[in-house]
VOBA-1610 file (N, C-alpha, C; in pm, whole numbers, padded with zeros to 5 digits, always signed):
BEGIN
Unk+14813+10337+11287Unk+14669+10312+11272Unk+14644+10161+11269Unk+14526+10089+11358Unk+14499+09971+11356Unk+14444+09923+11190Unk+14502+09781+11168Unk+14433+09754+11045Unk+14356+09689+11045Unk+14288+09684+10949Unk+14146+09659+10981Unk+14139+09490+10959Unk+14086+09439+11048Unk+14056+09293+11102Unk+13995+09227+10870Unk+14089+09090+10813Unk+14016+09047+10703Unk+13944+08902+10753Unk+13883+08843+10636Unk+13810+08732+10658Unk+13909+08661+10719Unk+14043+08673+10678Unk+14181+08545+10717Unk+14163+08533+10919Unk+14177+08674+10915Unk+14225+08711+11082Unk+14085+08586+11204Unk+13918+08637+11096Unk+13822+08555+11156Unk+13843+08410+11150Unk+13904+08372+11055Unk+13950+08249+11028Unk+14032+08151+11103Unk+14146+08247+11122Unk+14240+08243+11198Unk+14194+08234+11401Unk+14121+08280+11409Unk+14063+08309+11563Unk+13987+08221+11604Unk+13892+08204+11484Unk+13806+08086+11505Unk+13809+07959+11525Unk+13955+07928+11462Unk+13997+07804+11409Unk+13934+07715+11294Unk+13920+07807+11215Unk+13805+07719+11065Unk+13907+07752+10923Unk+13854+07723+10865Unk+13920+07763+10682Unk+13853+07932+10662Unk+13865+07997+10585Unk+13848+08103+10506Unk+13647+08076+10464Unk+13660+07946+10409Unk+13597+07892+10317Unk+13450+07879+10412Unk+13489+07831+10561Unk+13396+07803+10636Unk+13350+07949+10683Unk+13391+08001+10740Unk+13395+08172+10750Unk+13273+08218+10651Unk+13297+08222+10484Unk+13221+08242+10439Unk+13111+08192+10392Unk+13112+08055+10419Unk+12988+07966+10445Unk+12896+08060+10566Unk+12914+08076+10666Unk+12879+08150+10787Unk+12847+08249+10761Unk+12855+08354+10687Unk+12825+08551+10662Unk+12758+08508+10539Unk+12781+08440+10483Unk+12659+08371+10334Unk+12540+08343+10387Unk+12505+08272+10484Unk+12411+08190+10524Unk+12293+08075+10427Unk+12445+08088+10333Unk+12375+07984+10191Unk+12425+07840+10200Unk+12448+07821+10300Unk+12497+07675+10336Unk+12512+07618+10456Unk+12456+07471+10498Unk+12474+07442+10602Unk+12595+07388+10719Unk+12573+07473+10806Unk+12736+07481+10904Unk+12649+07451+11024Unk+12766+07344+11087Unk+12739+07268+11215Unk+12712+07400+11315Unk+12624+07382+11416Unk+12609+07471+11510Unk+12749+07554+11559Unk+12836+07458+11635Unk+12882+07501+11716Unk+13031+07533+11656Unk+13033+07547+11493Unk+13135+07608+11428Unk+13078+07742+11406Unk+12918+07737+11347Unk+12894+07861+11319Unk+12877+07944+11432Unk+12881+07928+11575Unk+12902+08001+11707Unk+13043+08053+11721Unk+13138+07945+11651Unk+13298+08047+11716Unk+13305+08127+11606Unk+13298+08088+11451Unk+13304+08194+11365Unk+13232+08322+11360Unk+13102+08351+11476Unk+13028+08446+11507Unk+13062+08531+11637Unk+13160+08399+11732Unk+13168+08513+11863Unk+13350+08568+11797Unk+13370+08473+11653Unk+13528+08613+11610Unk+13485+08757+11528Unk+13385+08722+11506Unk+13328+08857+11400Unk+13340+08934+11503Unk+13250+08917+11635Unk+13213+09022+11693Unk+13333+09050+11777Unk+13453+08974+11847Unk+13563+09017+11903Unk+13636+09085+11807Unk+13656+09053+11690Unk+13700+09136+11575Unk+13670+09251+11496Unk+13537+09253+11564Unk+13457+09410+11509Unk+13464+09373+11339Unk+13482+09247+11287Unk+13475+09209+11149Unk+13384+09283+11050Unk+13371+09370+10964Unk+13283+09424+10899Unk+13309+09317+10709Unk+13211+09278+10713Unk+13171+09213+10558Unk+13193+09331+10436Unk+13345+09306+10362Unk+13374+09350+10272Unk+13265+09327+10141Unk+13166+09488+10113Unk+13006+09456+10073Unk+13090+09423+09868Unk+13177+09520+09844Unk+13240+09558+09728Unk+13266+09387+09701Unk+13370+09315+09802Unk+13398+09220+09712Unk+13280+09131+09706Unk+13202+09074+09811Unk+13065+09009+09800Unk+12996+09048+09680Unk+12984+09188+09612Unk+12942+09176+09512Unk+12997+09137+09383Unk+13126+09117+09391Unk+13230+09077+09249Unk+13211+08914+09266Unk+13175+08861+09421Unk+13208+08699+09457Unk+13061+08627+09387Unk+12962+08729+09335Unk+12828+08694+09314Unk+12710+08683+09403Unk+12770+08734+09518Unk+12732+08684+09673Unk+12553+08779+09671Unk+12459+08780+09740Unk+12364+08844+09764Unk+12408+08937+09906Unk+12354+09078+09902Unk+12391+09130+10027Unk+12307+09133+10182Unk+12164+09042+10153Unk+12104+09028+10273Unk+12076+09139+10282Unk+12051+09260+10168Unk+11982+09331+10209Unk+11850+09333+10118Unk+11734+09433+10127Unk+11612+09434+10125Unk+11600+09610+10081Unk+11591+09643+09953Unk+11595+09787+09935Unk+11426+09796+09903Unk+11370+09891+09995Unk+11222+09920+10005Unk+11216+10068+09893Unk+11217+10135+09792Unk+11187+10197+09692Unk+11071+10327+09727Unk+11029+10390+09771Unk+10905+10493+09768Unk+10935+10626+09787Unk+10826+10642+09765Unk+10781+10846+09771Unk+10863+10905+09892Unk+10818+10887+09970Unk+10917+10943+10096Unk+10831+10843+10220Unk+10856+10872+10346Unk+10874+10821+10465Unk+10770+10862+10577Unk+10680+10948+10568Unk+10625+11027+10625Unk+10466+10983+10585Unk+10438+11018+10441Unk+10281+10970+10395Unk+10265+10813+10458Unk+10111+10873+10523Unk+10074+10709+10594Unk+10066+10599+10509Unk+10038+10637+10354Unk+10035+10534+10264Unk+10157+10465+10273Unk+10261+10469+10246Unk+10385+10443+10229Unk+10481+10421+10336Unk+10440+10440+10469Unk+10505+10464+10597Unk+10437+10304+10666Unk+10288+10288+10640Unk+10231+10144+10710Unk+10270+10069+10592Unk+10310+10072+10470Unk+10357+09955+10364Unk+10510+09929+10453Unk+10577+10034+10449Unk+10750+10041+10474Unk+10715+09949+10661Unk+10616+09966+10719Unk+10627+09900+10840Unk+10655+09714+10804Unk+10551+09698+10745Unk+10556+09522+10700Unk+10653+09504+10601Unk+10696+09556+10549Unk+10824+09497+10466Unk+10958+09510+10542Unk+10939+09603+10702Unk+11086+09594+10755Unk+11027+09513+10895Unk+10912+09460+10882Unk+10908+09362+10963Unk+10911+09236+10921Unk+10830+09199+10800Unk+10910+09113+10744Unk+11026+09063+10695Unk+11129+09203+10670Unk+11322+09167+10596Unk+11341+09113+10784Unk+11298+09214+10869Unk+11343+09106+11007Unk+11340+08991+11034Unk+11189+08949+11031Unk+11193+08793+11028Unk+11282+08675+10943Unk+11284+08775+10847Unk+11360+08689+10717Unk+11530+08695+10697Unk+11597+08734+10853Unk+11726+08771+10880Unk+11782+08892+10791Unk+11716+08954+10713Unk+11750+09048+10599Unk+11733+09241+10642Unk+11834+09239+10667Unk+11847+09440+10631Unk+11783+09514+10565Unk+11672+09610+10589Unk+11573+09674+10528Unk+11649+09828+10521Unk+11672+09884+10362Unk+11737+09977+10337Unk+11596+10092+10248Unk+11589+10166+10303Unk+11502+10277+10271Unk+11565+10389+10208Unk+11463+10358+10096Unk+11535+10498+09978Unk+11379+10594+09957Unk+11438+10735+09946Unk+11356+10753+09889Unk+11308+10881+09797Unk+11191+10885+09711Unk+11233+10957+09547Unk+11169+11070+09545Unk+11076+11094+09598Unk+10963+11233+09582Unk+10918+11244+09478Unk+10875+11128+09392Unk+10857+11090+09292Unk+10891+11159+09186Unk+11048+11155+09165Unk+11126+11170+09055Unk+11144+11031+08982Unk+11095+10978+08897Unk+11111+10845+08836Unk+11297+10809+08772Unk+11372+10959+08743Unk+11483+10916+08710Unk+11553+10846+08861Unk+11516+10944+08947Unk+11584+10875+09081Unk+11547+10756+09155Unk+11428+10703+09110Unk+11412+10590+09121Unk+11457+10467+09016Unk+11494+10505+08873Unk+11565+10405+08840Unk+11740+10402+08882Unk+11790+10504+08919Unk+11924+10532+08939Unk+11908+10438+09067Unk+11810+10439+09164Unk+11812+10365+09246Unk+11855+10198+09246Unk+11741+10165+09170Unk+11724+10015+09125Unk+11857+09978+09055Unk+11946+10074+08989Unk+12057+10036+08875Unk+12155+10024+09005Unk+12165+10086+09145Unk+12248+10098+09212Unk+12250+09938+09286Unk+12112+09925+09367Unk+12090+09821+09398Unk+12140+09729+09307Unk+12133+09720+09152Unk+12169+09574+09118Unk+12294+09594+09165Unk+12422+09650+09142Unk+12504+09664+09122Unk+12584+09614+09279Unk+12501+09659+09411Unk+12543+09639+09539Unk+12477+09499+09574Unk+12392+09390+09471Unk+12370+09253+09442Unk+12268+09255+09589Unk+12151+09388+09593Unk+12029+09347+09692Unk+12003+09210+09672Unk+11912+09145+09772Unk+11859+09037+09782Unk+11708+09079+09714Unk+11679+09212+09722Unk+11548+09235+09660Unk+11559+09379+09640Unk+11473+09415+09539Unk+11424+09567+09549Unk+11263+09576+09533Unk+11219+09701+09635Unk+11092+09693+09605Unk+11053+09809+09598Unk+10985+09831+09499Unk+10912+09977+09433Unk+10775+10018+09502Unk+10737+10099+09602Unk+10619+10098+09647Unk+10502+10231+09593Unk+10377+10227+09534Unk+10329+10321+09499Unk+10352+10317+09370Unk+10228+10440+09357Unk+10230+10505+09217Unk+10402+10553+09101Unk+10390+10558+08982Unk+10479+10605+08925Unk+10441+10689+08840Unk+10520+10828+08750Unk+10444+10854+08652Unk+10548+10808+08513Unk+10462+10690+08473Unk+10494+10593+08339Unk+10519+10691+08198Unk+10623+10603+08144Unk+10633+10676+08014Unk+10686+10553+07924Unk+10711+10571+07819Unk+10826+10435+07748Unk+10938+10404+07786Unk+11004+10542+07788Unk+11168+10540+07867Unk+11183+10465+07960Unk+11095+10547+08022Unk+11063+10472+08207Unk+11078+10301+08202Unk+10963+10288+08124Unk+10924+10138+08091Unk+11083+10040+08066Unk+11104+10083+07918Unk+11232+10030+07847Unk+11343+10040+07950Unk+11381+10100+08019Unk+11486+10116+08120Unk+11491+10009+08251Unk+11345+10021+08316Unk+11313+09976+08421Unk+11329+09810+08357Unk+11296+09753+08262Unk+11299+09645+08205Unk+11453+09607+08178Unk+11570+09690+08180Unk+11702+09628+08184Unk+11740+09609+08340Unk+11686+09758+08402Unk+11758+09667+08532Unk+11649+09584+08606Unk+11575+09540+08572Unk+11501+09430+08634Unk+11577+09322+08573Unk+11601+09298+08462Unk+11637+09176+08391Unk+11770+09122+08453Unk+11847+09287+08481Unk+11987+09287+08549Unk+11985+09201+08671Unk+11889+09268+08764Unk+11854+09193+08886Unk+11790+09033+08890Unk+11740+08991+08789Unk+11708+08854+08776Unk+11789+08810+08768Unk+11946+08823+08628Unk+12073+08727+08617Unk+12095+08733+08738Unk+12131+08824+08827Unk+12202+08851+08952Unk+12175+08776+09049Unk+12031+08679+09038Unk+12029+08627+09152Unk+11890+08701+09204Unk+11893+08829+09203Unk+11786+08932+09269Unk+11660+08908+09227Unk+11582+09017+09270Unk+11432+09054+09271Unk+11387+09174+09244Unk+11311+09181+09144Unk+11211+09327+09146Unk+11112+09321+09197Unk+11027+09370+09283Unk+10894+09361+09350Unk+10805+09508+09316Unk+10718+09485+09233Unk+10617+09618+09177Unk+10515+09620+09296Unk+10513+09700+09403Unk+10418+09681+09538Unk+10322+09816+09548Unk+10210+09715+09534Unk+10089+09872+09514Unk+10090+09989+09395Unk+10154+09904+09280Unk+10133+09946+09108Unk+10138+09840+09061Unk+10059+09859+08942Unk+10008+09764+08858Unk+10111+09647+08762Unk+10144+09607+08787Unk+10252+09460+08630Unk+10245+09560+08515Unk+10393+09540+08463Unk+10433+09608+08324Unk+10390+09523+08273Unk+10348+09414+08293Unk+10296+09308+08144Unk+10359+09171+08178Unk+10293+09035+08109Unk+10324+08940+08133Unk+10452+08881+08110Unk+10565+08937+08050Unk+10701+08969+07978Unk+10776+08998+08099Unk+10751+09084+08186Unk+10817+09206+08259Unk+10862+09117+08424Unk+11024+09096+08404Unk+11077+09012+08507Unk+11047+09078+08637Unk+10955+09078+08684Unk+10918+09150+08805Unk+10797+09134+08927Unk+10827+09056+09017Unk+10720+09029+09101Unk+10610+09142+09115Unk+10497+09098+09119Unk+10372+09223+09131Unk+10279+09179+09252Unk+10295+09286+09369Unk+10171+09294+09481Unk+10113+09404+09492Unk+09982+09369+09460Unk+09903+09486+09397Unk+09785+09469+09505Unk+09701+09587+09507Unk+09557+09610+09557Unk+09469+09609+09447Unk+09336+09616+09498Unk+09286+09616+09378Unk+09207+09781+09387Unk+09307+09897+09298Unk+09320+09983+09323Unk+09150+10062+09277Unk+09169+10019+09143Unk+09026+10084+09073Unk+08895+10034+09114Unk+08907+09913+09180Unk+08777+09812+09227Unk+08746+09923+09363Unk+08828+09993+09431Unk+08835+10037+09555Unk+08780+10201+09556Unk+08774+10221+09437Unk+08741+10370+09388Unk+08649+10375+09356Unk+08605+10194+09254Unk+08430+10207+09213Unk+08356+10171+09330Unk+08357+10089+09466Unk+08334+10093+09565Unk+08346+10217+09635Unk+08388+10329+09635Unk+08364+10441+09717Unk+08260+10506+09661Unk+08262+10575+09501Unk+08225+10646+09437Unk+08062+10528+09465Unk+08060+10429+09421Unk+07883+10373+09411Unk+07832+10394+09552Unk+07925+10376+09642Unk+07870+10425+09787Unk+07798+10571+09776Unk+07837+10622+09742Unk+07787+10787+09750Unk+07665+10764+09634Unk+07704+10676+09499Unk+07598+10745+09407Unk+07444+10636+09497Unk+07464+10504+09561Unk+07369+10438+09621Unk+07292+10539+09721Unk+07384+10597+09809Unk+07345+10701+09913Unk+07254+10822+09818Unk+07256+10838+09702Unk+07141+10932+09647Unk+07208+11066+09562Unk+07341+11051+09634Unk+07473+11158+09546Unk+07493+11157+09377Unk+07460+11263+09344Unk+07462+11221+09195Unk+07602+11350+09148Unk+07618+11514+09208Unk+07743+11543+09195Unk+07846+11517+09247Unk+07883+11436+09228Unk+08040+11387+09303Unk+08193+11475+09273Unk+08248+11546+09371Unk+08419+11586+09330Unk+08473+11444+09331Unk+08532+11454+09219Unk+08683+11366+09266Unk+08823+11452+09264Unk+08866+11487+09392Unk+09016+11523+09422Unk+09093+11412+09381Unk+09133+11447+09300Unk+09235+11363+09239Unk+09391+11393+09194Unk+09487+11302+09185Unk+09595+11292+09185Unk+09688+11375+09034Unk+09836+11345+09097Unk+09854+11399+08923Unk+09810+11320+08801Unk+09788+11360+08721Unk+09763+11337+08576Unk+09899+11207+08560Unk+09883+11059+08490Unk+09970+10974+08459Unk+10044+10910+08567Unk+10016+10928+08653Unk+10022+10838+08809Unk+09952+10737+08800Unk+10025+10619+08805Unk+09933+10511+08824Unk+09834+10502+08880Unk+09851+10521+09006Unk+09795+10511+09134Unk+09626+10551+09120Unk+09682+10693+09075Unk+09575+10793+09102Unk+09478+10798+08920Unk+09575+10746+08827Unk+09511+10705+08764Unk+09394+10589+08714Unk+09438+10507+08844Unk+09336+10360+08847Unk+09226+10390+08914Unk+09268+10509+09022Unk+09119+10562+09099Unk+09012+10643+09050Unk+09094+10714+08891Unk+08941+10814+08835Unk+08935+10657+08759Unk+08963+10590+08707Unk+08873+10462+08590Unk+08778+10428+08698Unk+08832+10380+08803Unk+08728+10346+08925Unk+08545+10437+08924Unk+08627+10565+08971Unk+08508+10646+08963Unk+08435+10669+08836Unk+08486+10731+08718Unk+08401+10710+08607Unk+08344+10581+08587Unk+08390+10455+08604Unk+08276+10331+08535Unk+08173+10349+08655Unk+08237+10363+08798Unk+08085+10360+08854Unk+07995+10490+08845Unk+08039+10597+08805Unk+07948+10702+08703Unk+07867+10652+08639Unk+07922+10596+08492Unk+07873+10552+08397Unk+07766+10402+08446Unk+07785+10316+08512Unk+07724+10184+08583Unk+07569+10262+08625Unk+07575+10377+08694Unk+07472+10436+08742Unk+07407+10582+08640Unk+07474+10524+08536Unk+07401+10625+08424Unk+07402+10787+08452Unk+07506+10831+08551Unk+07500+10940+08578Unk+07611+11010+08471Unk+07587+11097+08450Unk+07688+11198+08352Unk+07811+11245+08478Unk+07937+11244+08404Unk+08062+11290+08473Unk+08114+11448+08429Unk+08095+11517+08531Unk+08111+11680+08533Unk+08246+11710+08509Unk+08345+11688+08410Unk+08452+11772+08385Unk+08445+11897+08515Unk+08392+11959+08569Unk+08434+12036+08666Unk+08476+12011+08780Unk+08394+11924+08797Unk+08428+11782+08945Unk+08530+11735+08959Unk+08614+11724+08888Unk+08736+11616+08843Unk+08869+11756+08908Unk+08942+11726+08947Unk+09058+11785+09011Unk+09150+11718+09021Unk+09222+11801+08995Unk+09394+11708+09005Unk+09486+11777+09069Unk+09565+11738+09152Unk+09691+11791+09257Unk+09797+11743+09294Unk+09847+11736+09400Unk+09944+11665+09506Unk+09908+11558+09518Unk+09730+11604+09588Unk+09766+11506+09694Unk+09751+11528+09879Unk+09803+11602+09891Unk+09822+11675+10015Unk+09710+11681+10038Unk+09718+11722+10192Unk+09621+11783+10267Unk+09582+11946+10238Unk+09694+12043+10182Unk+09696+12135+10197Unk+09603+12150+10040Unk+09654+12057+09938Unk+09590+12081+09834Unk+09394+12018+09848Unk+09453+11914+09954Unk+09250+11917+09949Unk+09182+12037+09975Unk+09241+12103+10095Unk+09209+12238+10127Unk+09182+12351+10023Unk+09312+12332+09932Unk+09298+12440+09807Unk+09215+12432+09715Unk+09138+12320+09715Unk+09087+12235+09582Unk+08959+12265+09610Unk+08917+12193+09758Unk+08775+12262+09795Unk+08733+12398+09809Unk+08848+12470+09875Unk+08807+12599+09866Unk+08768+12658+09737Unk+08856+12652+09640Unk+08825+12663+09504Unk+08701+12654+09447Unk+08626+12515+09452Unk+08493+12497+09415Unk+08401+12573+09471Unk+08422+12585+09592Unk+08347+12669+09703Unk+08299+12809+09641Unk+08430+12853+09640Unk+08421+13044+09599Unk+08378+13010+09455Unk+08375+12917+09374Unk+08370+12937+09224Unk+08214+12895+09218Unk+08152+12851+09318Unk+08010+12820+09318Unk+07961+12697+09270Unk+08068+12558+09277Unk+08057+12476+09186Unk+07904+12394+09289Unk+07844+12326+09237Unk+07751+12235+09261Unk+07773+12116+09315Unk+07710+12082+09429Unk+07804+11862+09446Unk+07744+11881+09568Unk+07762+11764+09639Unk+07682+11719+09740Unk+07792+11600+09809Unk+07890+11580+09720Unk+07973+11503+09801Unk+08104+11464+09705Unk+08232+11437+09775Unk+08362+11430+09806Unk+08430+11289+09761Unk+08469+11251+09649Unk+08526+11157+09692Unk+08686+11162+09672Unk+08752+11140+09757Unk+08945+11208+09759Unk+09015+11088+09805Unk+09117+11102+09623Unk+09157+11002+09633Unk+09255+10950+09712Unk+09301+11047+09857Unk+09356+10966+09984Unk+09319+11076+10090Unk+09336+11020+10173Unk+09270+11039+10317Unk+09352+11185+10367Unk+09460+11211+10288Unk+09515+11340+10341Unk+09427+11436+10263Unk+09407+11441+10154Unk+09340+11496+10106Unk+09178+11520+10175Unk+09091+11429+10145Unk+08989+11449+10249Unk+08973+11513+10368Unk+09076+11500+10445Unk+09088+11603+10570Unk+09113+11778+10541Unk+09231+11791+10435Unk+09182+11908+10391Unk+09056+11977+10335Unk+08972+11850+10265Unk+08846+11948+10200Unk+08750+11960+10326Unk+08762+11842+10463Unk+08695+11889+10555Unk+08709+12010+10621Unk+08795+12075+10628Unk+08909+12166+10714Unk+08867+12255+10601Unk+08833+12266+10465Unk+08808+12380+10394Unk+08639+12410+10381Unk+08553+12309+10430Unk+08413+12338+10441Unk+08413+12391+10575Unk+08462+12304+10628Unk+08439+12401+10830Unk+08456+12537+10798Unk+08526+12597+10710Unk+08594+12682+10718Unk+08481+12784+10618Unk+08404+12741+10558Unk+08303+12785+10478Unk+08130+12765+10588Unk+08157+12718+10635Unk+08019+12724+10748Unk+07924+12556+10679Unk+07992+12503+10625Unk+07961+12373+10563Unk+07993+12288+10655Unk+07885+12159+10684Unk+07836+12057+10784Unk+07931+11957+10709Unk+08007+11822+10747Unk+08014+11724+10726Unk+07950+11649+10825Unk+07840+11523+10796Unk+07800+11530+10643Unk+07688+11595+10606Unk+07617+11678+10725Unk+07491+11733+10645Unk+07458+11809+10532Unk+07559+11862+10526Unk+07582+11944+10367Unk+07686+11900+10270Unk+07768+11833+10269Unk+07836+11754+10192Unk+07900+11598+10257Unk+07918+11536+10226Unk+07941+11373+10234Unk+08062+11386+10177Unk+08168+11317+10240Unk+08286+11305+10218Unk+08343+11151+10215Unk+08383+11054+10111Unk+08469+10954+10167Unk+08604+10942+10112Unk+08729+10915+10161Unk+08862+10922+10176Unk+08889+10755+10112Unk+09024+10783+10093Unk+09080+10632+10020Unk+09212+10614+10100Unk+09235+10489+10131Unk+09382+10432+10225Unk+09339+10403+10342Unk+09269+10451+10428Unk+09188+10435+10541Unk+09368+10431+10667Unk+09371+10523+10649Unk+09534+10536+10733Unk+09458+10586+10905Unk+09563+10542+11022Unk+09515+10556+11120Unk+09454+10729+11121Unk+09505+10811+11047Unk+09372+10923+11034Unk+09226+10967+11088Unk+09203+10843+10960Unk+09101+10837+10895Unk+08959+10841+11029Unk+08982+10748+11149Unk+08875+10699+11240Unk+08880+10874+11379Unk+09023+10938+11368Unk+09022+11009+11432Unk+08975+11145+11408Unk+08948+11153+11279Unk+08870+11291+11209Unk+08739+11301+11281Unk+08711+11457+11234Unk+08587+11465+11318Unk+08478+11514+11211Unk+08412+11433+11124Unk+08340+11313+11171Unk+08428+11235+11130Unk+08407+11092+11173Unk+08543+10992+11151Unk+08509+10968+11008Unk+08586+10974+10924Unk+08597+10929+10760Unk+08614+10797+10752Unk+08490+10796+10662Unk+08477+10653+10578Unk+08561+10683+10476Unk+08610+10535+10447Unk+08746+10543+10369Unk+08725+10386+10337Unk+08810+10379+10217Unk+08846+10258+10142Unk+08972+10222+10223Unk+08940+10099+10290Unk+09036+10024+10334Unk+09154+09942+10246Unk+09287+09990+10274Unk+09390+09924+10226Unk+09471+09783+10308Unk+09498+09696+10259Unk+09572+09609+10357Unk+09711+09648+10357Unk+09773+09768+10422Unk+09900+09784+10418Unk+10009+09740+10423Unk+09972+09690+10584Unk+10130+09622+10628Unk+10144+09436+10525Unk+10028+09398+10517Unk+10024+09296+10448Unk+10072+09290+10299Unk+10037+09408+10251Unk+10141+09457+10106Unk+10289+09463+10124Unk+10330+09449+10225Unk+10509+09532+10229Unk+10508+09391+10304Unk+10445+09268+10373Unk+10515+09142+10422Unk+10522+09060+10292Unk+10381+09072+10200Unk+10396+08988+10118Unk+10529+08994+09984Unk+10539+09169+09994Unk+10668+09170+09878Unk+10766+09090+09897Unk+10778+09128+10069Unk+10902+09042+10095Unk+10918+08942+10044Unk+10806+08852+10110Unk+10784+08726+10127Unk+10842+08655+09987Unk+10777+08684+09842Unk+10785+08616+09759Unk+10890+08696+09673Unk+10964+08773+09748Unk+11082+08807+09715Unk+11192+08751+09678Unk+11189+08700+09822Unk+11292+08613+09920Unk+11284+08442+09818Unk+11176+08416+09764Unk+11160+08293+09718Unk+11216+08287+09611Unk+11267+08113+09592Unk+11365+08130+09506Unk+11318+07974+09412Unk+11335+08004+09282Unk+11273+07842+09189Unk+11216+07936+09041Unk+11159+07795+08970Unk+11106+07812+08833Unk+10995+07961+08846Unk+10993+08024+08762Unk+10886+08152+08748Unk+10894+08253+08873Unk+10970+08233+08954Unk+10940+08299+09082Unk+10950+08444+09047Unk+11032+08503+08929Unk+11017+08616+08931Unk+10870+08697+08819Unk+10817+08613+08847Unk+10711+08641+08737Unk+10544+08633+08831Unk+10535+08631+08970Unk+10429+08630+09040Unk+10330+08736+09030Unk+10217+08723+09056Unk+10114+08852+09042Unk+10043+08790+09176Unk+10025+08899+09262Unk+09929+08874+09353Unk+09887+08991+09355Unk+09722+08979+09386Unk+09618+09071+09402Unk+09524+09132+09532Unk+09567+09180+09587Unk+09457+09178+09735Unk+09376+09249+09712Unk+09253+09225+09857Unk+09106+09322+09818Unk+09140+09439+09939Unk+09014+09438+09891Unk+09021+09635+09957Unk+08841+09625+10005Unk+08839+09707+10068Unk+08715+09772+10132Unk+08649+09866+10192Unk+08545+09906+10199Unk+08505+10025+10231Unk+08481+10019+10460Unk+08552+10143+10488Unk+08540+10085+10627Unk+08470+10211+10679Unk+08316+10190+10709Unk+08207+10263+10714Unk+08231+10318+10862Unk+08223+10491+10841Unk+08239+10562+11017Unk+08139+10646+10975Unk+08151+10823+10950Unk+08032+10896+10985Unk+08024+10992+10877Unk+08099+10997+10776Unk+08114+11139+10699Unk+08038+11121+10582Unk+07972+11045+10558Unk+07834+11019+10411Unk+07701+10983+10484Unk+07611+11079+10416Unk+07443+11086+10466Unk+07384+11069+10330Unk+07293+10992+10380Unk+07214+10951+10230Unk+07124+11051+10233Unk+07089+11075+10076Unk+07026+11164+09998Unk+06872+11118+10003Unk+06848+10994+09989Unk+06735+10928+09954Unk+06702+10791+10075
//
């Protein structure tokens, strides 16, 4: 059996030291051009593979980029995962996709793994459902990943607190919910659904505060019946509306807190002989390429996606005083198509 090519053999081929070699697969130091060209055309005659085990005992960073989320498929999380593996590209860095179905233990088992394989970053995308444990835990291996050299990046959930070693790129989630919900109550809507998320989800928890203050802002009373909680899904918007439907509930309009959802409660009024929007007004949240192709095209709260998953990178990758302690905030907006008719 052939053995397998070590740093010595690249060394050896190249004509450099050991030392220069790993100056070169580091890319933490500066090497003359046309050394770091022969030590690159021996890797590749050598089929050289970077021993990841000892790089992590050497203190070394692995140039990689671990992206953290729900799964791979939801447009929420699929246009974030686009700009953060277009950005680890630009930034010469390996974009490694994990992902949890939002099991929070498997997302810290994650992060504890990453420190341990010395990522260049980890980034958590989306909602979580928070507890103390959660908290207290997530706070060692972040801290882990700071000695290490590394990064935590909290992307599209909120900062554990001003304490909490962990970069934060956030939307401004609840501002984006009281902007939907006042849209409808301005339009003349005074019963509003909110399809809403699980119970202790960040996410989906920043979007009912959203909707209740702009309830309360417009002095309207909030219907405990209105209020729904699910998946998520499309299938559950479907289930959720139908529900109200047969149960005879009262409302005049929709607000769901993501765009998969919304398409199901459309797909469950068609299905009831109900007009969007002449008989109910619907607007959606994430504004995912979906959203403009529905029929009627859904107004939806615009997210800056791919710009959430470049910027994690971005100030990931950065390295100095406080760097792991950043908060950035982006806006959000409402991106007006056809599915809300004013009342008044």
């Amino acid at each position: 059996m052939n053995k397998r090519p070590t740093i010595r053999d690249v060394a050896a081929l190249a004509g450099v030291s050991v030392a220069t070699v790993s100056r070169v697969l580091s890319g933490d130091y500066p090497v003359a051009g046309n050394t770091r060209t022969k030590v690159q055309r021996a890797v590749r005659e050598l089929d050289y593979v970077v021993n990841a085990h000892a790089r992590a005992l050497s203190g070394a960073t692995s140039n990689v980029v671990a992206l953290v989320m729900y799964d791979v498929v939801t447009p929420f999380f699929a246009h974030i995962a686009s700009g953060v593996e277009y950005q680890a590209t630009e930034s010469d860095r390996l974009c490694l996709v994990c992902t949890t179905h939002g099991d929070p233990d498997r997302e810290l088992e994650i992060v504890k793994l990453m420190r341990e394989q010395h990522a260049d970053a980890v980034i958590l995308v989306g909602g979580v459902l928070m507890n103390d444990d959660y908290r207290e835990r997530m706070y060692r291996y972040a801290k882990g990943l700071e000695d290490a050299g590394s990064r935590l990046v909290l992307c599209g959930r909120p900062s554990l607190g001003p304490d909490f070693p962990a970069i934060t790129v956030e939307y401004d989630n609840a501002g984006g919910a009281y902007a939907a919900t006042s849209h409808l109550l301005s339009a003349g809507h005074r019963r509003i659904v909110l399809l809403g998320g699980p119970v202790g989800n960040t996410t989906f928890d920043a979007r009912l505060d959203g909707y209740r203050r702009a309830m309360e802002a417009f002095r309207v009373p909030v219907d405990p019946a209105l209020v729904v909680h699910d998946d998520m899904s499309q299938d559950a918007g479907f289930r959720q509306t139908q529900r109200l439907l047969a149960a005879g509930a009262d409302f005049t309009a929709i607000f769901a807190a993501n765009d998969l959802a919304a398409a199901g409660a459309m797909r469950a009024l068609r299905a009831a002989g109900k007009r969007v929007p002449d008989d109910v007004s619907i607007i959606g949240y994430d504004d995912t390429p979906m959203a403009p192709e529905l029929f009627p095209a859904l107004t939806s709260v615009h997210l800056p996606h791919e710009e959430l998953g470049r910027t994690a990178v971005k100030l990931a990758l950065q390295r100095g005083e406080n760097s792991t302690r950043q908060h950035v905030m982006l806006g959000t907006h409402i991106a007006m198509r056809d599915s809300v008719r004013p009342l008044i």
